[in-house]
FIKOLZA-1660 file (N, C-alpha, C; in steps of 0.1 Angstrom, whole numbers, plus 5000, padded with zeros to 4 digits):
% residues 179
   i   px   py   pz ch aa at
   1 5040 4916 4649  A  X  N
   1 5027 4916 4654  A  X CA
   1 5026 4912 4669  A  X  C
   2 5037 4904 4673  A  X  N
   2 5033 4897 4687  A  X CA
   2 5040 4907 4695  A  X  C
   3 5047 4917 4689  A  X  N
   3 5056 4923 4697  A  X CA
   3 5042 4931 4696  A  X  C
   4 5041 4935 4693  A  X  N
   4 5032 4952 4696  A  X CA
   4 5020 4948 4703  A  X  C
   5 5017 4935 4704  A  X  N
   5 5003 4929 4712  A  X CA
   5 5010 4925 4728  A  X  C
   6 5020 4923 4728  A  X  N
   6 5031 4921 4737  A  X CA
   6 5031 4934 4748  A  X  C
   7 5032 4943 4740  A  X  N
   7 5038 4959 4743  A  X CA
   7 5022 4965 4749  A  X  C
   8 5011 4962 4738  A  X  N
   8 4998 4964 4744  A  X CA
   8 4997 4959 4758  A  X  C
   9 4998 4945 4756  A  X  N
   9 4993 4936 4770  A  X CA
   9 5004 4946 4785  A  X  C
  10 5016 4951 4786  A  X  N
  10 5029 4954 4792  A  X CA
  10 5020 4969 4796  A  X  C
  11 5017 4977 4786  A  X  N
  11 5008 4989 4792  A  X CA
  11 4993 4985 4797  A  X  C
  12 4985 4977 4795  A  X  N
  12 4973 4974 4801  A  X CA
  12 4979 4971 4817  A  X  C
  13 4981 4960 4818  A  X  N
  13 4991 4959 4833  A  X CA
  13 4998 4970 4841  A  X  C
  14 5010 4975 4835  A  X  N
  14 5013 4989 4843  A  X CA
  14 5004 5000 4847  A  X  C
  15 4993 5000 4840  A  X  N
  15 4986 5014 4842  A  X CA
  15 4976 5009 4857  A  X  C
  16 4975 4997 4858  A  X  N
  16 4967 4990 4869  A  X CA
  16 4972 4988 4877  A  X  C
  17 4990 4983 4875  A  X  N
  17 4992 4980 4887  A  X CA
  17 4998 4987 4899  A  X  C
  18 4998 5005 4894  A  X  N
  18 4997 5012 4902  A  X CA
  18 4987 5014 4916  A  X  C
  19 4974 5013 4911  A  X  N
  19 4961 5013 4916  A  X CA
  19 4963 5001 4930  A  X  C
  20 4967 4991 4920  A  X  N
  20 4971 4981 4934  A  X CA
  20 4979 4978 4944  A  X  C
  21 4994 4985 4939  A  X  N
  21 4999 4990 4948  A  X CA
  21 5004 4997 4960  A  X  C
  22 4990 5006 4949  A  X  N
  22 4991 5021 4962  A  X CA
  22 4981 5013 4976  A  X  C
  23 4973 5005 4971  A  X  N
  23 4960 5001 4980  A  X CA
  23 4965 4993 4987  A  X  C
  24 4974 4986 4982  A  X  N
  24 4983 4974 4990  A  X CA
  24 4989 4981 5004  A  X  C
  25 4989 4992 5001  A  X  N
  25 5004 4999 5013  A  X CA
  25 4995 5001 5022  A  X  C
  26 4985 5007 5022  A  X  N
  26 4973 5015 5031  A  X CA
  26 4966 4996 5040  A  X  C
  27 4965 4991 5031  A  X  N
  27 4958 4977 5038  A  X CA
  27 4967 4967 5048  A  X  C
  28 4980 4970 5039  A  X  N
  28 4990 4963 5048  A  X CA
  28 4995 4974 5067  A  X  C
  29 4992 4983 5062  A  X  N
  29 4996 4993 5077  A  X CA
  29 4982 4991 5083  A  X  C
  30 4970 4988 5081  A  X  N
  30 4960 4988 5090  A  X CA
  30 4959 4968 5096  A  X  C
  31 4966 4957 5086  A  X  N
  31 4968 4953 5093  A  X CA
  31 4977 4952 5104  A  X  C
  32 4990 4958 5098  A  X  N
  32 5004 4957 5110  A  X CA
  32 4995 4967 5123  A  X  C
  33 4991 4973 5120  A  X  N
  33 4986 4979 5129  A  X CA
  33 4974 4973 5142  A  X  C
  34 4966 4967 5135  A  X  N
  34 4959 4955 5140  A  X CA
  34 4967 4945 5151  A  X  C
  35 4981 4940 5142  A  X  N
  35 4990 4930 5148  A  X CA
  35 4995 4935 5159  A  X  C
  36 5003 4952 5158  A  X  N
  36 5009 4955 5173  A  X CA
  36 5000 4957 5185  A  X  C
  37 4984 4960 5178  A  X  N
  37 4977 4964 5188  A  X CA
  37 4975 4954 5197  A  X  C
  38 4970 4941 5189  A  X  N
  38 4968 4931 5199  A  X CA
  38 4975 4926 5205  A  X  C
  39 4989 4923 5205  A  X  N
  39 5001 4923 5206  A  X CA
  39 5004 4934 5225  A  X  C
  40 5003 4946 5223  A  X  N
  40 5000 4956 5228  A  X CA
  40 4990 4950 5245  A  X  C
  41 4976 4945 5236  A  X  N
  41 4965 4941 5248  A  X CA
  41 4973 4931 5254  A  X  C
  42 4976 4924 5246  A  X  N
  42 4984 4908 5251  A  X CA
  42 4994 4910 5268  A  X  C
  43 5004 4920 5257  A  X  N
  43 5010 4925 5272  A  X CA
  43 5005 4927 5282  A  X  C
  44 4992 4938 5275  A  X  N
  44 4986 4942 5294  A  X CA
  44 4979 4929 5303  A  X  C
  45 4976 4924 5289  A  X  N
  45 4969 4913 5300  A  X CA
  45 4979 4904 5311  A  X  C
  46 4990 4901 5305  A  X  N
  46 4998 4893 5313  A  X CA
  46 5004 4904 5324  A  X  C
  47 5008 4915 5318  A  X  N
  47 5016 4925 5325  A  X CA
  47 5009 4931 5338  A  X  C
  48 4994 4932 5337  A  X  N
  48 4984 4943 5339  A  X CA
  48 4989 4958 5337  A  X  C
  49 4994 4962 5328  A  X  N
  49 4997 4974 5323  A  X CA
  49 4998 4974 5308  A  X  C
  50 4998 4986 5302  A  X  N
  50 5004 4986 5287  A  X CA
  50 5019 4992 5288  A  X  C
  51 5027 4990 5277  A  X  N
  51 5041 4995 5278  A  X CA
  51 5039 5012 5276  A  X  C
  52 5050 5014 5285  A  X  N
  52 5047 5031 5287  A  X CA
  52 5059 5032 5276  A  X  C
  53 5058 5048 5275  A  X  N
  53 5062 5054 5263  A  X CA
  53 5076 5050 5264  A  X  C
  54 5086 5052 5276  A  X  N
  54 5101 5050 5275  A  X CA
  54 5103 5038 5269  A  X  C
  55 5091 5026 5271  A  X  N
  55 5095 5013 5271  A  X CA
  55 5089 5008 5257  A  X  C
  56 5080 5015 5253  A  X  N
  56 5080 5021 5235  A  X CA
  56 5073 5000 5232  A  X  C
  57 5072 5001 5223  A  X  N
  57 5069 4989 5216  A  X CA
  57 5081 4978 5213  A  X  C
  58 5089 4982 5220  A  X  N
  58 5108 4968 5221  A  X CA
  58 5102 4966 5232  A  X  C
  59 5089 4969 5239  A  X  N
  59 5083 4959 5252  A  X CA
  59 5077 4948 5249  A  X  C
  60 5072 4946 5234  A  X  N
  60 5067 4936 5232  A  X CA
  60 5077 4928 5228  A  X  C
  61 5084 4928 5224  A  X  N
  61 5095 4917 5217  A  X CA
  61 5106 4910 5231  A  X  C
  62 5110 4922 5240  A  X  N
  62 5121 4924 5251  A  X CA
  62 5110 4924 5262  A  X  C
  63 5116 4917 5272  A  X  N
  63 5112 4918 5287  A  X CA
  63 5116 4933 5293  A  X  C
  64 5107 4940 5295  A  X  N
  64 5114 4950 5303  A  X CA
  64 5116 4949 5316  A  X  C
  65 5128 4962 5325  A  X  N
  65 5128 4957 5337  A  X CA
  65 5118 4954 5346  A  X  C
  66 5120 4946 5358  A  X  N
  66 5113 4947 5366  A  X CA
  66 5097 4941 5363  A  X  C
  67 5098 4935 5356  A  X  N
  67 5080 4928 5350  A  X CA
  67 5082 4914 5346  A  X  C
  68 5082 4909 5358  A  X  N
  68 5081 4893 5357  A  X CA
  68 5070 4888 5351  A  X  C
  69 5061 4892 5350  A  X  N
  69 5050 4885 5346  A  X CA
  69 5047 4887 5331  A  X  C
  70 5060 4892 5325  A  X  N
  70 5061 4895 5313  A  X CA
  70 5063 4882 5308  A  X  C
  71 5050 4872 5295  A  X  N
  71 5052 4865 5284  A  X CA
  71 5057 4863 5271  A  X  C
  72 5063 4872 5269  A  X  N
  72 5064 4870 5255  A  X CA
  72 5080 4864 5247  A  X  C
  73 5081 4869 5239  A  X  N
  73 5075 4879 5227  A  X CA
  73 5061 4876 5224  A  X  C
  74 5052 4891 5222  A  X  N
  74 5042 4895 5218  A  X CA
  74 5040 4893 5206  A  X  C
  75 5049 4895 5198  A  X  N
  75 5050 4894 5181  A  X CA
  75 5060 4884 5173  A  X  C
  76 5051 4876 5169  A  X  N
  76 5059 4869 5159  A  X CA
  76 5068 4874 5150  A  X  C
  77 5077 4882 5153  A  X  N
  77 5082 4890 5144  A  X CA
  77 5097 4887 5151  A  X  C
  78 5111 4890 5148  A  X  N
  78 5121 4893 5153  A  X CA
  78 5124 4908 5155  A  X  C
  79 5117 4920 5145  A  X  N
  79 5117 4938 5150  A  X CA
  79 5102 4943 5149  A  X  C
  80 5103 4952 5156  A  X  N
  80 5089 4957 5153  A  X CA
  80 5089 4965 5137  A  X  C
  81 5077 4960 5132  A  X  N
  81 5083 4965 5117  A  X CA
  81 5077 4981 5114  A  X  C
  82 5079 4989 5104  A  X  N
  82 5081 4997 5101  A  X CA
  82 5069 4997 5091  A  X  C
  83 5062 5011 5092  A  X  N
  83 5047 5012 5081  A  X CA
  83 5055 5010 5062  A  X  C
  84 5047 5004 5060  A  X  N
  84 5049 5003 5046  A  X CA
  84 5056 5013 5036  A  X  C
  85 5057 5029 5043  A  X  N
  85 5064 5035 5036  A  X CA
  85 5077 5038 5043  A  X  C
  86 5082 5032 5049  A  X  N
  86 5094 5032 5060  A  X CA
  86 5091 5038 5073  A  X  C
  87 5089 5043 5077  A  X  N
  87 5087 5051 5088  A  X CA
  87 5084 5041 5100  A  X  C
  88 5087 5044 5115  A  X  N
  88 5083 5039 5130  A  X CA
  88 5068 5037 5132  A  X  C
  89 5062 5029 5139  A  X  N
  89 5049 5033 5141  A  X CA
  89 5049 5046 5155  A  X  C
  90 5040 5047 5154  A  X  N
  90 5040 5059 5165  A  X CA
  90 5031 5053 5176  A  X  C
  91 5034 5048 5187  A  X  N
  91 5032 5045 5200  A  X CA
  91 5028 5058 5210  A  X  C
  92 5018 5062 5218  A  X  N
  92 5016 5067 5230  A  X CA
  92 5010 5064 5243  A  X  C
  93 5012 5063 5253  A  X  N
  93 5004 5058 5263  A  X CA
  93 5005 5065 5277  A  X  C
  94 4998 5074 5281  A  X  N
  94 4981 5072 5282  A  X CA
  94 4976 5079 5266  A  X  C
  95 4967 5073 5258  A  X  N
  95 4962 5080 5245  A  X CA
  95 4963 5094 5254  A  X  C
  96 4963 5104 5241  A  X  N
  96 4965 5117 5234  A  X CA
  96 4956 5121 5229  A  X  C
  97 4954 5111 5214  A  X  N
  97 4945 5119 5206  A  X CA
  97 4932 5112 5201  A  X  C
  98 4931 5102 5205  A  X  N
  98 4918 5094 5203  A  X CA
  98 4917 5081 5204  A  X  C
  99 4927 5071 5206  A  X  N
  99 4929 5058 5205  A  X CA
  99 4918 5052 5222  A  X  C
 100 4917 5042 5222  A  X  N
 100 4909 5035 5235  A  X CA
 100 4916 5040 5248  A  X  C
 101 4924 5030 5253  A  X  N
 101 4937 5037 5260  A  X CA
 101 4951 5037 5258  A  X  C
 102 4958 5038 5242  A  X  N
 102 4967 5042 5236  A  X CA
 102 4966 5046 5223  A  X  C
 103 4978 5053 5218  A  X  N
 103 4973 5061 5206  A  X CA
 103 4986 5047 5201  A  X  C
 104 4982 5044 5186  A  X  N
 104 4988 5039 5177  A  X CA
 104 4983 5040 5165  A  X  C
 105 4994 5045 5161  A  X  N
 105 4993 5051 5142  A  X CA
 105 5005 5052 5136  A  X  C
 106 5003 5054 5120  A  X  N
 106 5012 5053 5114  A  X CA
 106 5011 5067 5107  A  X  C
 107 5025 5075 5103  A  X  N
 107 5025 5089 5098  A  X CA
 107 5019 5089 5078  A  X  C
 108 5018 5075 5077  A  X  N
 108 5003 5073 5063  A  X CA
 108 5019 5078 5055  A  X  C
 109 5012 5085 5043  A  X  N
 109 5021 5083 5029  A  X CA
 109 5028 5097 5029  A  X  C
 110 5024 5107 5035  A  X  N
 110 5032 5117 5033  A  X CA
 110 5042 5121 5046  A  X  C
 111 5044 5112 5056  A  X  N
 111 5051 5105 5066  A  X CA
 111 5055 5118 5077  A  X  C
 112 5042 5126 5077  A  X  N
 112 5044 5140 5084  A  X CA
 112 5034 5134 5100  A  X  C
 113 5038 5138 5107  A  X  N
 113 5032 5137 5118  A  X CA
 113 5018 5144 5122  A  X  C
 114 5010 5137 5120  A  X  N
 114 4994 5149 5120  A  X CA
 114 4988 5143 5135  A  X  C
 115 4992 5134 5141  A  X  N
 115 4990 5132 5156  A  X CA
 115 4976 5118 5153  A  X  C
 116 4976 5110 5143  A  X  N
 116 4965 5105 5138  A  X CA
 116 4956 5112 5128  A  X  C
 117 4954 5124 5124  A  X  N
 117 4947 5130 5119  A  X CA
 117 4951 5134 5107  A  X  C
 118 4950 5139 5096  A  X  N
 118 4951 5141 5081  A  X CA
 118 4952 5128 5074  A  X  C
 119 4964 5124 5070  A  X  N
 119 4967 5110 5057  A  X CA
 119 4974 5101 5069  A  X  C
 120 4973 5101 5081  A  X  N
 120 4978 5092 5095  A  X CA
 120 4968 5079 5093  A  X  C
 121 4973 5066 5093  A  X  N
 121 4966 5054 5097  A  X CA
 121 4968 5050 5110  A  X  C
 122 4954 5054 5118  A  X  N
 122 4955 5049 5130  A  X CA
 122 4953 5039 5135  A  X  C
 123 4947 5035 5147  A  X  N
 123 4938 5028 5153  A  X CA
 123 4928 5030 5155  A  X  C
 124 4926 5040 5158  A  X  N
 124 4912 5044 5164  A  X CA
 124 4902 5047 5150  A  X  C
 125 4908 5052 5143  A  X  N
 125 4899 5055 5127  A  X CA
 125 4900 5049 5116  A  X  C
 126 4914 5041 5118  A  X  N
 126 4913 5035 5104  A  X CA
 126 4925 5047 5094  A  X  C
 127 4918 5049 5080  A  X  N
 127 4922 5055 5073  A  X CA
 127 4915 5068 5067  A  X  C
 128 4914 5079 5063  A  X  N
 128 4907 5088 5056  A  X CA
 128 4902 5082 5043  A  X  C
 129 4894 5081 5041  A  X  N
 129 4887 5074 5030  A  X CA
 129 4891 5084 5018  A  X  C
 130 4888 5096 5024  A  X  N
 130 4888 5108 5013  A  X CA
 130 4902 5110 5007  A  X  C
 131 4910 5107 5015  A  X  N
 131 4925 5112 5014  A  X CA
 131 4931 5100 5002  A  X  C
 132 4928 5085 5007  A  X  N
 132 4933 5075 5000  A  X CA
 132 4921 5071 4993  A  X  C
 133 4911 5079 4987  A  X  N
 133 4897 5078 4980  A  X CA
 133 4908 5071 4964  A  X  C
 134 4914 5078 4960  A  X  N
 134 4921 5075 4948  A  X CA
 134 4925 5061 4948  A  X  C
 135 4926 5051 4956  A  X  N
 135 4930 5040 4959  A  X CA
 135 4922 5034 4959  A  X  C
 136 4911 5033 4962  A  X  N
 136 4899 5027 4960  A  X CA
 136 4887 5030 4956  A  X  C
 137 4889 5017 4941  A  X  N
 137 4884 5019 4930  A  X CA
 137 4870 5006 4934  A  X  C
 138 4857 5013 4936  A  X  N
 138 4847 5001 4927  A  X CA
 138 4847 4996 4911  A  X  C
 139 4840 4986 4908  A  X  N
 139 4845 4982 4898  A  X CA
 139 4845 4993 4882  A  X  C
 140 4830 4999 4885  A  X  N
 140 4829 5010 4875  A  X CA
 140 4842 5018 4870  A  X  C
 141 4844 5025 4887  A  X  N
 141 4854 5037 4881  A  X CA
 141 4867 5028 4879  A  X  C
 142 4870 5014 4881  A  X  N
 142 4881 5010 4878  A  X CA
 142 4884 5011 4865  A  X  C
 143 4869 5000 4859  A  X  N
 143 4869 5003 4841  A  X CA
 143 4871 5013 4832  A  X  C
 144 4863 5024 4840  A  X  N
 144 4863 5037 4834  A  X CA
 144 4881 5041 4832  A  X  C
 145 4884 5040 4843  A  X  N
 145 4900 5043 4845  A  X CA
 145 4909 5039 4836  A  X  C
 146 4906 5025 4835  A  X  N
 146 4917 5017 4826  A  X CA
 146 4912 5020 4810  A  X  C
 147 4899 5018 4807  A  X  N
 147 4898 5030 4793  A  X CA
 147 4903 5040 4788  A  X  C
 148 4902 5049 4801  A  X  N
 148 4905 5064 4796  A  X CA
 148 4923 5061 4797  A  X  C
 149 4927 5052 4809  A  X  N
 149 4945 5050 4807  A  X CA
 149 4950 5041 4787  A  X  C
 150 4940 5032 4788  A  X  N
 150 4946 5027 4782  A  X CA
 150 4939 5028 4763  A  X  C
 151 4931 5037 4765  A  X  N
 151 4924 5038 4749  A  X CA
 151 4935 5045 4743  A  X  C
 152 4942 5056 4743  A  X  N
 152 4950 5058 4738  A  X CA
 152 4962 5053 4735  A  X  C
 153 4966 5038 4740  A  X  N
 153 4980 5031 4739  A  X CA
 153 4974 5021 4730  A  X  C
 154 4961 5019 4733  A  X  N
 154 4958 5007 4721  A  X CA
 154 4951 5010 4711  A  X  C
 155 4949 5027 4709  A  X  N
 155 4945 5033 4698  A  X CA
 155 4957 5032 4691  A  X  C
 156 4969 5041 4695  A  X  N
 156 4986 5041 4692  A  X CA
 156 4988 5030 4685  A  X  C
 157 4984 5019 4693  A  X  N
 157 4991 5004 4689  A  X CA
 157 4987 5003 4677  A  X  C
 158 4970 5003 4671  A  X  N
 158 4964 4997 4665  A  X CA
 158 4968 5003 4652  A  X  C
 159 4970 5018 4651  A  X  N
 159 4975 5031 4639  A  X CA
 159 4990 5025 4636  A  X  C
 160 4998 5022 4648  A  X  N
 160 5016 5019 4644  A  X CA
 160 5013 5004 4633  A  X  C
 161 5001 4993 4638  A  X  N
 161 5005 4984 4629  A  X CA
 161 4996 4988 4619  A  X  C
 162 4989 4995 4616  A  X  N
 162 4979 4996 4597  A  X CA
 162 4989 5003 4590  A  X  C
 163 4997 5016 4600  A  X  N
 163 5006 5023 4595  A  X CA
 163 5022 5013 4587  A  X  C
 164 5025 5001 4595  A  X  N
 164 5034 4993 4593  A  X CA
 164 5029 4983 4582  A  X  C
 165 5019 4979 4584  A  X  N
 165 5014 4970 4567  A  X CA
 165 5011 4977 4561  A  X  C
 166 5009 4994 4559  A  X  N
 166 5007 5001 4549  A  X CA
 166 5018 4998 4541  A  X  C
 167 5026 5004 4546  A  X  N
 167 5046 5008 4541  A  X CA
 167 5050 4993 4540  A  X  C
 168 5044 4984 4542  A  X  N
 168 5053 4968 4545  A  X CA
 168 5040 4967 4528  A  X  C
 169 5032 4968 4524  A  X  N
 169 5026 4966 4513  A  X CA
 169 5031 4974 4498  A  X  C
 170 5034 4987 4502  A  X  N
 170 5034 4998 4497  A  X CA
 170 5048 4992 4489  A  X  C
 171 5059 4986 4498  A  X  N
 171 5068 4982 4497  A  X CA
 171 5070 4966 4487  A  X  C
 172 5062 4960 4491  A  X  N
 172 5060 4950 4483  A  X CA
 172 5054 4951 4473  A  X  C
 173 5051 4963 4463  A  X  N
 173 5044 4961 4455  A  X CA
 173 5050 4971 4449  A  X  C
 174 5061 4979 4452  A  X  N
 174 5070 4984 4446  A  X CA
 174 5083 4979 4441  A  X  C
 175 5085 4965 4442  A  X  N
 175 5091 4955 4441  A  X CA
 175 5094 4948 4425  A  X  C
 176 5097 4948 4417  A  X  N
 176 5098 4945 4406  A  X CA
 176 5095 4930 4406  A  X  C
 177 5085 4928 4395  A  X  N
 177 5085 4910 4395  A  X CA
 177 5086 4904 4383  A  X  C
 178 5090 4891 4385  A  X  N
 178 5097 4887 4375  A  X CA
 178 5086 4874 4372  A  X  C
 179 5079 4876 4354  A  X  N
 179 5074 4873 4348  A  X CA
 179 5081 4861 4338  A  X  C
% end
């Protein structure tokens, strides 16, 4: 009995903890994203410039040439880290495609270059709501979700044990006894 309430509780959990997962990756790249940016202003302020594209974002960590007025490291970090699904962040400067005055984004989950635009987590926008809509769940559709995932495993569960004291009775009472 404790095994199959065991086995219930193991599928309630997995079917959720995808949901939170996936939402974790998208939250965590708009902060990292947050972090290089400011990181980013930081330089210009001391620098009076932003790091140009050769000098890529190892400006904030590395002194580049010729910029004494360079403070840092910018980021508490030892590398510039990488978006949640492995990938570079994508740095440009002078912006391109919509950023204030530099584009910074990440190539999002399908790790294709859309220039900030399609499943791209930028700066300037954020995220597609629509795209990562499946990720976020209000409470309603969460419940709804975990019902429709999980009524059938704890329907399953419930049939495997009446079906198992059936044959576990069926069995004991086929048993010869001694009078």
């Amino acid at each position: 009995m404790r095994f199959i309430t065991t086995i219930l509780f193991l599928c309630l959990f997995l079917s959720q903890s995808w949901v939170c997962f996936a939402s974790q990756k998208v939250i965590t790249t708009e902060f990292q994203i947050r972090d290089i940016e400011l990181a980013i202003y930081r330089f210009g302020a001391d620098c009076h410039r932003f790091p140009s594209n050769e000098e890529g974002l190892g400006a904030l960590l590395e002194a580049p040439a010729q910029t004494p007025q360079w403070a840092g490291p910018y980021l508490n970090r030892p590398r510039i880290p990488y978006d949640p699904w492995g990938k570079p962040y994508i740095y440009i400067h002078p912006m391109q495609y919509g950023g204030d005055r530099f584009d910074l984004y990440s190539t999002g989950i399908n790790g294709v270059d859309e220039h900030g635009a399609g499943d791209d987590v930028s700066s300037w926008k954020g995220y597609d709501r629509k795209i990562y809509s499946h990720f976020n769940f209000d409470f309603e559709t969460l419940l709804g979700l975990v019902i429709l995932l999980d009524l059938p495993v704890l329907a399953a569960g419930y049939l495997g044990m009446k079906v198992w004291r059936f044959f576990r009775r069926r069995q004991q009472d086929s048993k010869p006894t001694n009078h």
